[in-house]
Every structure is written in structure tokens, then in C-alpha cells.
N, CA and C atoms as a LAMMPS dump frame, in Angstrom:
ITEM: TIMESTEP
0
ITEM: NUMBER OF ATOMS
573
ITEM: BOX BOUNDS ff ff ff
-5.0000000000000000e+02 5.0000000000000000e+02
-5.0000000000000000e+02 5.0000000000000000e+02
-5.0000000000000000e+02 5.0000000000000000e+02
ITEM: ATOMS id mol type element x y z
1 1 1 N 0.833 -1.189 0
2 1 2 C 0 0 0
3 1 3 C 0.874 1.246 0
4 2 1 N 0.699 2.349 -0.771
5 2 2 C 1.152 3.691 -0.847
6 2 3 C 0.837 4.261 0.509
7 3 1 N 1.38 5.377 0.74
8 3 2 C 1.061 5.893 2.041
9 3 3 C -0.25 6.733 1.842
10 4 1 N -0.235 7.16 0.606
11 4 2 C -2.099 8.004 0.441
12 4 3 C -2.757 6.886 0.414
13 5 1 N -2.863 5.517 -0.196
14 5 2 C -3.711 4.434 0.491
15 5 3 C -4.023 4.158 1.781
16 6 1 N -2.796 4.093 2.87
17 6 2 C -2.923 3.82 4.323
18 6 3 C -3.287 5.016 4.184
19 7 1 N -3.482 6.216 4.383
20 7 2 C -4.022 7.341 4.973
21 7 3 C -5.267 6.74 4.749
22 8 1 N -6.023 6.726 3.673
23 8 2 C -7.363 6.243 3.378
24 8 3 C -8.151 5.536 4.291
25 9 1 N -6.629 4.268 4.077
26 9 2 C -7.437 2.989 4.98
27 9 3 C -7.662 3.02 6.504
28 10 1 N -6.722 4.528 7.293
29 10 2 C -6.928 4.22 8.712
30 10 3 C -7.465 5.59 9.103
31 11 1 N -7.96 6.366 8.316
32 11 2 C -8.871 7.418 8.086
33 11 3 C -8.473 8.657 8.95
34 12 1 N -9.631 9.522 8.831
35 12 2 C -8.817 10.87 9.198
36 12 3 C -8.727 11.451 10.744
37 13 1 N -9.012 10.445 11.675
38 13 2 C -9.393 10.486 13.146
39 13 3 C -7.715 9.603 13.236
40 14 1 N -7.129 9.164 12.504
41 14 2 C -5.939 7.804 12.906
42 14 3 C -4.637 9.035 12.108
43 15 1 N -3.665 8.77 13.149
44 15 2 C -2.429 9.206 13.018
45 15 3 C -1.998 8.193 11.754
46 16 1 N -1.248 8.994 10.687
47 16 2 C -0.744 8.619 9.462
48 16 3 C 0.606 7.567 9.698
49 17 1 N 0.186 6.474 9.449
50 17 2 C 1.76 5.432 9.812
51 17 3 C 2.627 6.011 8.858
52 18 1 N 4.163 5.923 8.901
53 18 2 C 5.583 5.696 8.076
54 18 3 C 5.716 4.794 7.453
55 19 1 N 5.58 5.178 6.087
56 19 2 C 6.084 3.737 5.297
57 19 3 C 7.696 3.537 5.251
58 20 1 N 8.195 2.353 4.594
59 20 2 C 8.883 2.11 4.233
60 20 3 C 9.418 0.508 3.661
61 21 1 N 10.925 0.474 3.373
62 21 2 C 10.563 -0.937 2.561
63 21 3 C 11.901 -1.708 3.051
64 22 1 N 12.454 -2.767 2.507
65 22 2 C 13.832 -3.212 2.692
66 22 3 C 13.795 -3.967 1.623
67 23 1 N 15.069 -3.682 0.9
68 23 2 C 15.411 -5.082 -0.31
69 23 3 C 16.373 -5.652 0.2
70 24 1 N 15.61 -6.8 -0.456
71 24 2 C 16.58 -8.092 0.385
72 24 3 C 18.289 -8.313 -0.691
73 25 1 N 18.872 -9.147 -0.371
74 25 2 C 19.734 -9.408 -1.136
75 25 3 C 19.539 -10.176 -2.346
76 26 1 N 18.229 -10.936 -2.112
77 26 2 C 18.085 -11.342 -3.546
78 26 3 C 16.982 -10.561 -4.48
79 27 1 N 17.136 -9.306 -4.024
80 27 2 C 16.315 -7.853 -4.75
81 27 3 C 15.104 -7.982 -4.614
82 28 1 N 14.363 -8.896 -3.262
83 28 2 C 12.585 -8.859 -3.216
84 28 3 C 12.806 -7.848 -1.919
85 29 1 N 11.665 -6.995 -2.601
86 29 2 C 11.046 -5.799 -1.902
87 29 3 C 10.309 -5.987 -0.795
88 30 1 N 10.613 -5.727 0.767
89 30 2 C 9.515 -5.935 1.465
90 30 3 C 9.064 -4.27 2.099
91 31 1 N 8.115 -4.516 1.661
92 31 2 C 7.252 -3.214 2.158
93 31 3 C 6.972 -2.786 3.546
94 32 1 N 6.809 -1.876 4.707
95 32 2 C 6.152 -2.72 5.835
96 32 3 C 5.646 -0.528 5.941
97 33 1 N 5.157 -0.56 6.998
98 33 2 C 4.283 0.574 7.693
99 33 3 C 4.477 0.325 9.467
100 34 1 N 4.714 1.088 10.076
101 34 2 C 4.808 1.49 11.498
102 34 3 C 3.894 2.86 11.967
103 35 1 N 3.581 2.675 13.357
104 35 2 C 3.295 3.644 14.198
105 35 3 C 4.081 3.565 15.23
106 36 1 N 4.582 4.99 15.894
107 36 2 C 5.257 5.173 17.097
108 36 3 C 4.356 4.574 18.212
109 37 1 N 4.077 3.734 18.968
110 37 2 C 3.143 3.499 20.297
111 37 3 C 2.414 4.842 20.699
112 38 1 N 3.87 5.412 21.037
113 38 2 C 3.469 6.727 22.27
114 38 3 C 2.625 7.8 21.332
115 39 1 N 2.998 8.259 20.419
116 39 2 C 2.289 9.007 19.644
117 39 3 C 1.121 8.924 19.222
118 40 1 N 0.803 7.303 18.785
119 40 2 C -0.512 6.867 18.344
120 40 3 C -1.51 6.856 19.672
121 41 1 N -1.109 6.558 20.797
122 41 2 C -2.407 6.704 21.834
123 41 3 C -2.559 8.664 22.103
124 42 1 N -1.353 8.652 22.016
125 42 2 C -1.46 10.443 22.121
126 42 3 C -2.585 11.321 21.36
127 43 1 N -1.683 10.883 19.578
128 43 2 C -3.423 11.376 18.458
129 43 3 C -4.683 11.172 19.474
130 44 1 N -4.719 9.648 19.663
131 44 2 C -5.89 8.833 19.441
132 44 3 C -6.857 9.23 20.858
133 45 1 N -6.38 10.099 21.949
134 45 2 C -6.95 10.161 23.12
135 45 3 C -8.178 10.824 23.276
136 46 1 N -8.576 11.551 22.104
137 46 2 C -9.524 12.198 21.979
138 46 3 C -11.107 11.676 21.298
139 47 1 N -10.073 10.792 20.429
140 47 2 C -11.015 9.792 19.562
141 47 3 C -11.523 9.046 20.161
142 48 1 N -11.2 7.878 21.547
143 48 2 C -11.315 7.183 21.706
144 48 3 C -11.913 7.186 23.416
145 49 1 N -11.483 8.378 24.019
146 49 2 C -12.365 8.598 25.284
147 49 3 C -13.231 10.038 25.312
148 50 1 N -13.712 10.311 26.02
149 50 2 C -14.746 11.415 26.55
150 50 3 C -14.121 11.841 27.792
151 51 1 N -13.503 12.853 28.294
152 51 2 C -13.745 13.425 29.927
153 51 3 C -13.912 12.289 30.7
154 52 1 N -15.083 12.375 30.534
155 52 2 C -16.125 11.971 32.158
156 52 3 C -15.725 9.951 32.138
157 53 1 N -14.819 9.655 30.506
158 53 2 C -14.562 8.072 30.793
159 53 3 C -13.21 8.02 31.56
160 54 1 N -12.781 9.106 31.511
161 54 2 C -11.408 8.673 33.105
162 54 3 C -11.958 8.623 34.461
163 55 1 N -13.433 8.937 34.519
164 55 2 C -13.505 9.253 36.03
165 55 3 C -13.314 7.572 36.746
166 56 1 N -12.605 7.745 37.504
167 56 2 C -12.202 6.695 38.717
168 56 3 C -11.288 5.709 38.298
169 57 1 N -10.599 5.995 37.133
170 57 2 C -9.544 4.711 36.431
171 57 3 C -8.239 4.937 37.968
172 58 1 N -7.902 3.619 37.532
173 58 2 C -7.034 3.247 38.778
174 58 3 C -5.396 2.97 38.077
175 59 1 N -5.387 2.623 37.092
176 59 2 C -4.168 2.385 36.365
177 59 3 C -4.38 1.898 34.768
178 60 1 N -3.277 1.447 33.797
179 60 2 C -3.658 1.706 32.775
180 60 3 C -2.593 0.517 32.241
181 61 1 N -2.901 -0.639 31.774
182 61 2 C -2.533 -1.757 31.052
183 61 3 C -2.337 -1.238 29.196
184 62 1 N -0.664 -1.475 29.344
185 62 2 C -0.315 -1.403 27.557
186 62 3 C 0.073 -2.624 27.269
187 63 1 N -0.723 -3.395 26.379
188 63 2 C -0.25 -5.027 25.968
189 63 3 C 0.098 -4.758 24.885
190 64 1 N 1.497 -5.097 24.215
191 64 2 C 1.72 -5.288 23.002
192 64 3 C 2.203 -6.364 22.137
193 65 1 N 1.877 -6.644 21.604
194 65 2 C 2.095 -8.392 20.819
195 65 3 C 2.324 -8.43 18.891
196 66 1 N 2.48 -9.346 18.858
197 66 2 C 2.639 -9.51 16.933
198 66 3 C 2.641 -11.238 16.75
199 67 1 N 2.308 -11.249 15.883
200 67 2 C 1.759 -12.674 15.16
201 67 3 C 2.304 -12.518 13.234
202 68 1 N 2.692 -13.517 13.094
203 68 2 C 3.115 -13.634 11.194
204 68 3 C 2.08 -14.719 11.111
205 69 1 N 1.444 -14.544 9.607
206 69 2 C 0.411 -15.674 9.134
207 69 3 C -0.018 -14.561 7.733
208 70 1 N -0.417 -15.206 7.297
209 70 2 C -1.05 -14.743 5.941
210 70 3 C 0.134 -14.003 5.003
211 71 1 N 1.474 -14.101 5.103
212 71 2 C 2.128 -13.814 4.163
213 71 3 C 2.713 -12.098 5.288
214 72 1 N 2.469 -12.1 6.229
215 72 2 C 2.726 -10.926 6.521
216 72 3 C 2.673 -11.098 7.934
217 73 1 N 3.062 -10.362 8.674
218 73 2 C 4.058 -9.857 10.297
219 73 3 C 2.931 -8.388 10.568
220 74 1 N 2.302 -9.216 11.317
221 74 2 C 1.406 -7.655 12.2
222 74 3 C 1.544 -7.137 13.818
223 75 1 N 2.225 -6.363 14.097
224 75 2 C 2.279 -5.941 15.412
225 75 3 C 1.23 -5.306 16.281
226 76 1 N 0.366 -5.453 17.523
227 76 2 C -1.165 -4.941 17.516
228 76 3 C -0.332 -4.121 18.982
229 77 1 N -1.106 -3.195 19.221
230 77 2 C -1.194 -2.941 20.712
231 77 3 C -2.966 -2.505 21.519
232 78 1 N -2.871 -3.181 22.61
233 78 2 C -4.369 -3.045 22.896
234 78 3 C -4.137 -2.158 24.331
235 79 1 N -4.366 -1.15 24.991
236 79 2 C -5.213 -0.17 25.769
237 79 3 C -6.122 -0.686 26.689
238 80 1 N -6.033 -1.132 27.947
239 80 2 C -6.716 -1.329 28.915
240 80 3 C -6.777 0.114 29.936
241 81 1 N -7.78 0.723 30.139
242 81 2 C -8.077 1.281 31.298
243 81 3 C -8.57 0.707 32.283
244 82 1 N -8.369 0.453 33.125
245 82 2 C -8.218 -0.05 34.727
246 82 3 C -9.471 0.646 35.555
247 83 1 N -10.568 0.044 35.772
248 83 2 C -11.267 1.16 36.916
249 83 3 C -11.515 0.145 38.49
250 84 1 N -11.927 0.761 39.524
251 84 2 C -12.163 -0.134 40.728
252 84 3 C -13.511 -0.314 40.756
253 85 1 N -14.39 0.365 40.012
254 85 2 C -15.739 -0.135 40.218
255 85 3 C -16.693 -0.421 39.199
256 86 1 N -16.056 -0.186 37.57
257 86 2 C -16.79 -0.34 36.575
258 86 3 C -16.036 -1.168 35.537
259 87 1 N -16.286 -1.362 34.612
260 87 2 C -15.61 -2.572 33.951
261 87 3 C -14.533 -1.546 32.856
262 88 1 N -13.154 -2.95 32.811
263 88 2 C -12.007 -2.106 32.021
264 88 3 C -12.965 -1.551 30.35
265 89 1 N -12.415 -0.763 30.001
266 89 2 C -12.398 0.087 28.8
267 89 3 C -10.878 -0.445 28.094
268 90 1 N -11.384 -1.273 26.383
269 90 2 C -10.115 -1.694 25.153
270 90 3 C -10.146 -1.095 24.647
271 91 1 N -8.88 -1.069 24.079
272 91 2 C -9.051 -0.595 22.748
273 91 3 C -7.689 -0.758 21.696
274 92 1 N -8.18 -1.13 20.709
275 92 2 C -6.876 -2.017 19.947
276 92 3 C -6.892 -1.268 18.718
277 93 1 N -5.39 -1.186 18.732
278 93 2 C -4.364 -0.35 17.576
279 93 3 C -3.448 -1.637 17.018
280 94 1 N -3.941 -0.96 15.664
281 94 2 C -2.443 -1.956 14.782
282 94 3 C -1.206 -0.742 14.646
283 95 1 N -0.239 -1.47 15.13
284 95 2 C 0.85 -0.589 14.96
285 95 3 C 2.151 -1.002 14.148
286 96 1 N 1.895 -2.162 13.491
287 96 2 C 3.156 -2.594 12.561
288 96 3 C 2.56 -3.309 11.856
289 97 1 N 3.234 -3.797 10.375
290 97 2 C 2.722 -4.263 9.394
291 97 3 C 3.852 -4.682 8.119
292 98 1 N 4.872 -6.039 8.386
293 98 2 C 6.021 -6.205 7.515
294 98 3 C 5.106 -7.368 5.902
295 99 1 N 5.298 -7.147 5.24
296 99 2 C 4.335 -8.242 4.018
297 99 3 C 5.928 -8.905 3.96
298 100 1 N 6.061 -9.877 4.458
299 100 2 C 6.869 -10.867 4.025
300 100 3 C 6.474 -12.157 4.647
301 101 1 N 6.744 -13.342 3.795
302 101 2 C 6.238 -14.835 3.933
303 101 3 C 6.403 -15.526 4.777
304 102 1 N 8.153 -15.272 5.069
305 102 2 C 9.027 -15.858 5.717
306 102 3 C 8.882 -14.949 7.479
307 103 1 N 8.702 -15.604 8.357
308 103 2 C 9.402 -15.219 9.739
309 103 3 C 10.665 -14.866 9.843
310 104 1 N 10.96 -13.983 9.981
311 104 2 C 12.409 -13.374 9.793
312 104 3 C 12.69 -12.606 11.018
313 105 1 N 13.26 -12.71 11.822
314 105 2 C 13.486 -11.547 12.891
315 105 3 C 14.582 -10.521 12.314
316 106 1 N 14.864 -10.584 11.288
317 106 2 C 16.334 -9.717 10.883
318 106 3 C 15.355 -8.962 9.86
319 107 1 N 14.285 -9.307 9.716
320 107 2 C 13.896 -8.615 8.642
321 107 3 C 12.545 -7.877 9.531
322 108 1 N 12.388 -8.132 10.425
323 108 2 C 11.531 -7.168 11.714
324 108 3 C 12.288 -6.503 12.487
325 109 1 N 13.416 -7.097 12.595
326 109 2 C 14.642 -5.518 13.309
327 109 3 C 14.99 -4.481 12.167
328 110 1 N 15.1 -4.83 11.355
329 110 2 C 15.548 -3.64 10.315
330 110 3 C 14.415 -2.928 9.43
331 111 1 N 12.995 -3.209 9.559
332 111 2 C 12.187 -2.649 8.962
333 111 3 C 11.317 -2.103 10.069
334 112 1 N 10.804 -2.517 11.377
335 112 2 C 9.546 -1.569 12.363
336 112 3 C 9.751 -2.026 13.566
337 113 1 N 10.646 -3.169 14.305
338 113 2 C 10.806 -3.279 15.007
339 113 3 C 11.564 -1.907 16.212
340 114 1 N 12.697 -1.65 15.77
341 114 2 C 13.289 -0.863 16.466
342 114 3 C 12.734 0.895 16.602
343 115 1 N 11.591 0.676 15.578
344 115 2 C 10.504 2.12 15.695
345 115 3 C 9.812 1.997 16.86
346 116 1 N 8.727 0.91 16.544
347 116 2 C 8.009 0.655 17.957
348 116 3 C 8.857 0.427 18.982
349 117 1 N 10.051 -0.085 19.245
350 117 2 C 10.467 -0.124 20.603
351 117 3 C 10.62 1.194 20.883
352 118 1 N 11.393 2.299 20.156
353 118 2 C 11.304 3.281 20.734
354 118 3 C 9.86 4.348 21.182
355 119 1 N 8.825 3.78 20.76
356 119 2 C 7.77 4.635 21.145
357 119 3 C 7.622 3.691 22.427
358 120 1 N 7.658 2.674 22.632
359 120 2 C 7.454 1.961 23.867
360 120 3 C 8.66 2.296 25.154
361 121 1 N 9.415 2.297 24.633
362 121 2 C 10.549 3.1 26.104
363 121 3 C 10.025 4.377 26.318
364 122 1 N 9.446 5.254 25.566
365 122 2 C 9.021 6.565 25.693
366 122 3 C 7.989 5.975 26.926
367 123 1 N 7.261 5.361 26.712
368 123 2 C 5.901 5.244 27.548
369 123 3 C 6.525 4.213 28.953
370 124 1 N 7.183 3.522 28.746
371 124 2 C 8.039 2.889 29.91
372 124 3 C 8.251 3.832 30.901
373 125 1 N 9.735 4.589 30.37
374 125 2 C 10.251 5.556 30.905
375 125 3 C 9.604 6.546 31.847
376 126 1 N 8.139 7.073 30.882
377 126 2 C 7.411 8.269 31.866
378 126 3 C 6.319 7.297 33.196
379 127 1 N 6.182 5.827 32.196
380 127 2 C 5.252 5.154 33.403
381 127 3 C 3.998 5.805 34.604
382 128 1 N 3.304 6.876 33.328
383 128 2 C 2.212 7.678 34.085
384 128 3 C 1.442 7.747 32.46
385 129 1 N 0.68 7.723 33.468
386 129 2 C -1.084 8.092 32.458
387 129 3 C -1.32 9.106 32.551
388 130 1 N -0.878 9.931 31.92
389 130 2 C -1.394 11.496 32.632
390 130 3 C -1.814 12.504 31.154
391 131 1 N -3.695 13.147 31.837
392 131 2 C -4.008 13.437 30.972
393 131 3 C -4.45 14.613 31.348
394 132 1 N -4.259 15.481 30.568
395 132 2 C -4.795 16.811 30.717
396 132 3 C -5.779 17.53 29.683
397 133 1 N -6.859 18.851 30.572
398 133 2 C -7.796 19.253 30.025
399 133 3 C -7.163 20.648 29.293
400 134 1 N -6.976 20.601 28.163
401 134 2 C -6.457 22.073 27.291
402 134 3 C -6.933 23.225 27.317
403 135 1 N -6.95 24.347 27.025
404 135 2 C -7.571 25.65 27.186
405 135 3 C -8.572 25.008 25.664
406 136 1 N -7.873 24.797 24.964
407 136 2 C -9.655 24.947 23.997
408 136 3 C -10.272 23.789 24.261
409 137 1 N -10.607 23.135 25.645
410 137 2 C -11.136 21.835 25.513
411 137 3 C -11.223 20.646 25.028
412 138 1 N -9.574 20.36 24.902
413 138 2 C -9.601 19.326 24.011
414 138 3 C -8.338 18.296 25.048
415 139 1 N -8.089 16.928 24.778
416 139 2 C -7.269 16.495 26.375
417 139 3 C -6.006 16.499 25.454
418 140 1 N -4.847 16.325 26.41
419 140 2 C -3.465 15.893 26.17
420 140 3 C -3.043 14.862 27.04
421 141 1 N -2.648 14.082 26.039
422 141 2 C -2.313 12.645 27.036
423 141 3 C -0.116 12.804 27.181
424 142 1 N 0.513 12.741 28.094
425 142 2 C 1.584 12.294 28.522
426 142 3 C 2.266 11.679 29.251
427 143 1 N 3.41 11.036 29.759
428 143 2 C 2.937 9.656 29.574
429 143 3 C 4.156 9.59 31.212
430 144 1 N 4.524 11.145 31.525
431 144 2 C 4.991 11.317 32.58
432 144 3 C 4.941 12.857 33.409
433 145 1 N 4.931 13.068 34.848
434 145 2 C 3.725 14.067 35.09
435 145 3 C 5.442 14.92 35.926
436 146 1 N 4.895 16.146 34.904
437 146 2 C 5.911 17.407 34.808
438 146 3 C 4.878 18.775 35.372
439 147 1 N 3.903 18.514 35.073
440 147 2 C 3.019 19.731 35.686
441 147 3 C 1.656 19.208 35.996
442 148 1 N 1.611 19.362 37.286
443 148 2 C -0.203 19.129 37.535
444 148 3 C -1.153 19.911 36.709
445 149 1 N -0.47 20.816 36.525
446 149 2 C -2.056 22.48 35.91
447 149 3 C -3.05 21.46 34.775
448 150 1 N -4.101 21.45 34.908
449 150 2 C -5.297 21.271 34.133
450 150 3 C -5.567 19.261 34.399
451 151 1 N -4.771 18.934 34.953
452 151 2 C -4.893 17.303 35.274
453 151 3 C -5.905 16.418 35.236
454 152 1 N -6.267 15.67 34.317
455 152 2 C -8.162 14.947 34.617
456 152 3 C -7.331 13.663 34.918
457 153 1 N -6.508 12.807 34.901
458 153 2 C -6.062 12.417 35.089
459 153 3 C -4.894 11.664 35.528
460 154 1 N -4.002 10.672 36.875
461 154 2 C -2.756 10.608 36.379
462 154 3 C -2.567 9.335 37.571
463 155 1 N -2.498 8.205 36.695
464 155 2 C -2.104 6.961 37.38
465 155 3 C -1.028 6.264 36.481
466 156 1 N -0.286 5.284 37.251
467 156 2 C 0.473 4.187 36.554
468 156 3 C 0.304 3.392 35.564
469 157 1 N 1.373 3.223 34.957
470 157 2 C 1.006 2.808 32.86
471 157 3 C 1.994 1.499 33.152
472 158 1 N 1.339 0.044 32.937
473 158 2 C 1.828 -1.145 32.978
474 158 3 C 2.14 -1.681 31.512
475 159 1 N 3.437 -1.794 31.395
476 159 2 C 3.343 -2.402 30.145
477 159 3 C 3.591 -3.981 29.73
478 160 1 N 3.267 -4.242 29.414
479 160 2 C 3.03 -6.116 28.676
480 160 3 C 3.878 -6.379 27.69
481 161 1 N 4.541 -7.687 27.368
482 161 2 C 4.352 -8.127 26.177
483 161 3 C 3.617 -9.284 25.529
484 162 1 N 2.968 -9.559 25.089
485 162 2 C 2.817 -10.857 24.618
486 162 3 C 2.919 -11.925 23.408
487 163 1 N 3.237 -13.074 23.275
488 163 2 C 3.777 -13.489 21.881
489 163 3 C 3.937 -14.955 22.307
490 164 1 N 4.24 -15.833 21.672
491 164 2 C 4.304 -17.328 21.5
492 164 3 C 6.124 -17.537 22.203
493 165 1 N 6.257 -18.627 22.315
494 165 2 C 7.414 -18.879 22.541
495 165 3 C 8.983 -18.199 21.805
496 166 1 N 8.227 -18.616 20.548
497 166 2 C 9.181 -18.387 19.331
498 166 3 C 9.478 -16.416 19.459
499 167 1 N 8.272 -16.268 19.609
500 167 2 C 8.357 -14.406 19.387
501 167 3 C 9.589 -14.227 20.828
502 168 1 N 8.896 -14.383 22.091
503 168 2 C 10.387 -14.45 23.242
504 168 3 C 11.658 -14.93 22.71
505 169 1 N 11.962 -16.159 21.947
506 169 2 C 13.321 -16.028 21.759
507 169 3 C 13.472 -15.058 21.077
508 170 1 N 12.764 -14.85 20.068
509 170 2 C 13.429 -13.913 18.697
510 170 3 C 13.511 -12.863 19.643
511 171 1 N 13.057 -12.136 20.8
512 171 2 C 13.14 -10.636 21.741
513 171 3 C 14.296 -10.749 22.28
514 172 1 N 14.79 -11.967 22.335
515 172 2 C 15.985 -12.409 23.28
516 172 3 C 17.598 -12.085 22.245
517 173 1 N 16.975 -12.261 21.187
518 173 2 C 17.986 -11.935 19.909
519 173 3 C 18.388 -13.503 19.397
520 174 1 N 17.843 -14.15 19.412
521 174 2 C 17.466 -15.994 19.488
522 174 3 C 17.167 -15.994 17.919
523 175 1 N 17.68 -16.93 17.266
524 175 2 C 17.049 -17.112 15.59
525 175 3 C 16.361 -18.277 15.929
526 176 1 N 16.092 -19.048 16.776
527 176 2 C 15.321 -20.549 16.638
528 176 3 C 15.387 -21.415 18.092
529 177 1 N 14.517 -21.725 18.576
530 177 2 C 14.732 -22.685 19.742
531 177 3 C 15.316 -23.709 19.058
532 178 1 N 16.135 -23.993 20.676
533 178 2 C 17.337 -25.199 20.503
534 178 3 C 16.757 -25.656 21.921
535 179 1 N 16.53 -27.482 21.892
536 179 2 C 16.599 -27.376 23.274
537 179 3 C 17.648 -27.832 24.023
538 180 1 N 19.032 -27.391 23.603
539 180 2 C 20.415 -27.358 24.496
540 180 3 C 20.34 -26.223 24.948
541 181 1 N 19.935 -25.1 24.829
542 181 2 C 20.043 -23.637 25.655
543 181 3 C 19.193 -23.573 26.384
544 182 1 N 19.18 -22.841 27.767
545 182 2 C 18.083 -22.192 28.255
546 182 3 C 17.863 -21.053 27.718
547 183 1 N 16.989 -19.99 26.909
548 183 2 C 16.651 -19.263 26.532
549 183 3 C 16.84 -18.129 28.074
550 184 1 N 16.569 -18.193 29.253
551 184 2 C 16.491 -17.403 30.206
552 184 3 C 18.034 -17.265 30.552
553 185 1 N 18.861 -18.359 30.614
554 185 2 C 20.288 -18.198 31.678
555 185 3 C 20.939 -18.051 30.924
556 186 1 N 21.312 -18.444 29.516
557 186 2 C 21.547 -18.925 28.26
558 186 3 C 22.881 -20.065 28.509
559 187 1 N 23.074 -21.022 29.141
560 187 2 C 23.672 -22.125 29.793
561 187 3 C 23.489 -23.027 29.326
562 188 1 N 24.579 -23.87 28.37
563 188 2 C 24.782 -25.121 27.911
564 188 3 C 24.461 -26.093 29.391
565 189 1 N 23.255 -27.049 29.245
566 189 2 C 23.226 -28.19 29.878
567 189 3 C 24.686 -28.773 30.211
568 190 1 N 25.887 -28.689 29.26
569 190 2 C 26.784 -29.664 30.324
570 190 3 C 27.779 -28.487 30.984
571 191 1 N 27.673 -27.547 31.288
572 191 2 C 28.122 -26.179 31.046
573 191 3 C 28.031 -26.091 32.771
């Protein structure tokens, strides 16, 4: 997809992903599209809550995961708001998108991997939910709390990962389970 296509396809309320591509060495083109994490809930805070839906949230669950199948590598992140007396509030963002066949972790580090991690240390790092009411009425979400003034909100931001076995090694920098390694200690059994 062109990037005026993805604009199309994730419409005019959705922050515009980055395209880009990688050729391989045997000259096949892989295409892929990213969103920053931190930025995309940032756009999206307006779209996706009202004011009066922070009242009483207690903390704030970021799960992020990816799955390959259909010829292509999709990275999702889903948005839990946390409340103590009413039920959590989802909400799920695609935030990566590599079209290649093959599972490749060399070909997800060098095309959107190392984008999204950095929007995800951004949101690590500040480890606050913190949202504020603007002079023209509109919120600002950040993601670590530098000024109380206008505050509707500001609790702790948990972040997740989730993925199959295989996805943990490949995080580990792992090309394939072996079962002579421990993936955790990384210790040869006769070792």
C-alpha cells in the first residue's frame, strides 16, 4: 500500500503510519508501515475517550504483541483502562505491518521493530497516564507528570508483552529454539 492508500485505509481520526521498505539481497522488496506506540495513543486520546470516561480509572494496562500468518508480520497494541468499580475500557491499535512470507526476525529488526520499541521506552520511561484538560477543551495525554495544571487524570502505565514462545526467543535476539540452551540463563546443559 502507498502511504495516500494507508491514509485512506486508517482514516482521518488515525495518526498517518511511516512507510517504508527493505530489499533483500536477492532484490525482493519488502514493504512494511509502522506507528510510534506513544504518539498513536497520544493522536488517538480524543477519539477514543470522553472526559467523564477517566472518572475513577485506577491504572492503565499497555499489551503489546505480533503474530506472522497470511504472508505478513502484524504488530497490535491493545489499551486497557483499569477502573475499581466499573468494567475495564479496550481498545486495539495496529501498529506494525512487515508483508513478508518468511518469519524473519532480521527482517523485523531492520524494517519496524526498532521504531516501535522506541515509542514503547518513551511510555516505559514516563510510566504515568497522565491526561490533561487544554484551554480549547480538548485532552493531552503524557505519559509522565511534569506539571499538575489542568490534570483529569494521572495513574500508573503497565506495560506487557505478549507473543508465543518463538516471538520471546526472537526478543531475546534468538534465531530458533534449541533445546540445548536455556533461553532465560543462556547455559549449555553440560556447562
Amino acid at each position: 500500500m502507498s502511504e495516500k492508500q494507508l491514509c485512506a485505509y486508517f482514516g482521518d481520526n488515525n495518526l498517518a503510519p511511516s512507510v517504508g521498505q527493505m530489499v533483500l539481497e536477492d532484490k525482493t522488496i519488502v514493504p512494511c508501515w509502522w506507528k510510534h506506540p506513544d504518539q498513536l495513543i497520544q493522536h488517538q486520546i480524543n477519539y477514543i475517550f470522553k472526559q467523564e470516561d477517566l472518572d475513577g480509572i485506577s491504572s492503565v494496562d499497555i499489551v503489546t504483541g505480533d503474530d506472522h500468518g497470511g504472508g505478513q508480520f502484524q504488530m497490535l497494541l491493545k489499551l486497557l483502562l483499569q477502573f475499581g468499580e466499573k468494567p475495564t475500557m479496550k481498545r486495539l491499535f495496529d501498529t506494525a505491518n512487515v508483508e513478508r512470507s518468511k518469519d524473519d526476525i532480521n527482517v523485523i529488526k531492520e524494517t519496524v521493530l526498532n521504531q516501535i520499541v522506541v515509542g514503547l521506552q518513551v511510555i516505559k520511561n514516563g510510566s504515568r497516564f497522565v491526561v490533561r484538560l487544554e484551554e480549547n477543551g480538548q485532552m493531552s495525554l503524557c505519559f509522565s507528570n511534569i506539571n499538575n495544571e489542568g490534570t483529569i487524570c494521572d495513574v500508573p502505565i503497565y506495560l506487557f508483552i505478549n507473543g508465543d514462545v518463538k516471538y520471546f526467543a526472537q526478543m531475546l535476539g534468538r534465531k530458533g529454539m534449541s533445546t540445548s540452551w536455556c533461553m532465560y540463563c543462556q547455559i549449555h546443559p553440560s556447562g
